[in-house]
C-alpha positions as CSV (number, residue, x, y, z in Angstrom):
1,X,0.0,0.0,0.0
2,X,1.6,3.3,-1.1
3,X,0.5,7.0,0.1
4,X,-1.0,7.6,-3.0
5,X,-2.6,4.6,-3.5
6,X,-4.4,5.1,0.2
7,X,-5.6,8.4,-1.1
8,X,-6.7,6.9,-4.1
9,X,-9.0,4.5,-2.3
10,X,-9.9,6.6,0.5
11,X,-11.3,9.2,-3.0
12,X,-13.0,6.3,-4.1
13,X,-14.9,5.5,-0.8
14,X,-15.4,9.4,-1.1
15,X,-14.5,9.2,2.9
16,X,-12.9,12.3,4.8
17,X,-9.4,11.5,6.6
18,X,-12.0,11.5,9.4
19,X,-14.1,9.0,8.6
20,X,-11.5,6.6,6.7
21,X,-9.7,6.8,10.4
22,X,-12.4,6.0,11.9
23,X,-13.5,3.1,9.3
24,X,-10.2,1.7,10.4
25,X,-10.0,1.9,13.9
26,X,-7.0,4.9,13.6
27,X,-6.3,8.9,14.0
28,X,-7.3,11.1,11.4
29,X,-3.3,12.3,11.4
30,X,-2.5,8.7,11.3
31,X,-4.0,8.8,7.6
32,X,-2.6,11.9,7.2
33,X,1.0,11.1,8.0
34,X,0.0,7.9,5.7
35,X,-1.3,9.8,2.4
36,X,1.5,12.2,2.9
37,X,4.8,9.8,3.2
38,X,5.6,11.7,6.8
39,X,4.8,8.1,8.4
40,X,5.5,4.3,7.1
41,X,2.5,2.4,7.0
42,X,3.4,-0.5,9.9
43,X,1.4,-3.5,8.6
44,X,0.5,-2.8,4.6
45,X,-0.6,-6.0,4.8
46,X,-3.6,-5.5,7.2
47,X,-4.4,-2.3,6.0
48,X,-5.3,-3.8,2.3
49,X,-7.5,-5.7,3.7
50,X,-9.7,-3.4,5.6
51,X,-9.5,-0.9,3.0
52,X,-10.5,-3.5,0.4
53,X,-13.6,-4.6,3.3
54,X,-14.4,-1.0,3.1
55,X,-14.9,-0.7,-0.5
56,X,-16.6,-3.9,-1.1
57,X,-19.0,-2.8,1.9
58,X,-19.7,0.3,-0.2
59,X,-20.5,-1.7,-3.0
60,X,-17.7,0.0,-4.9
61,X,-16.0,-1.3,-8.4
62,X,-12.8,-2.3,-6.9
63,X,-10.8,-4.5,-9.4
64,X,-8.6,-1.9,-10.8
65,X,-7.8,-0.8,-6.9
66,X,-7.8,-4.1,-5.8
67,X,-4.9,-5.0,-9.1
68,X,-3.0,-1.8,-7.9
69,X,-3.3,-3.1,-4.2
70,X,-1.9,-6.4,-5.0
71,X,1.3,-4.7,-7.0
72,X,1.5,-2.7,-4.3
73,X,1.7,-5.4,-1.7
């Protein structure tokens, strides 16, 4: 999962920092720090799978995210 990847999907939601923290269980400035680069996302891992939870929850088209988010992992 790269910053700009996280932003991508966190667009695509169409989720506030706010409510993507929230979604996953973190600080708004966690995701910040996240989008931006300032801070290393600690378990990629985990957070491509609640981020992909999240988009099939919304009912969101995910296969071109979801072929990024396995590049990416």
């Amino acid at each position: 999962m790269t910053p700009s990847l996280l932003a991508r999907c966190r667009a695509a939601l169409g989720f506030s920092r706010q409510e993507l923290a929230d979604g996953l269980g973190v600080r708004k400035e966690t995701i910040y720090r996240w989008e931006t680069g300032k801070a290393r996302i600690g378990h990629p891992e985990r957070l491509r799978g609640e981020v992909l939870a999240l988009l099939a929850e919304r009912g969101i088209e995910i296969e071109r995210l979801r072929q990024e988010l396995d590049r990416a992992a």
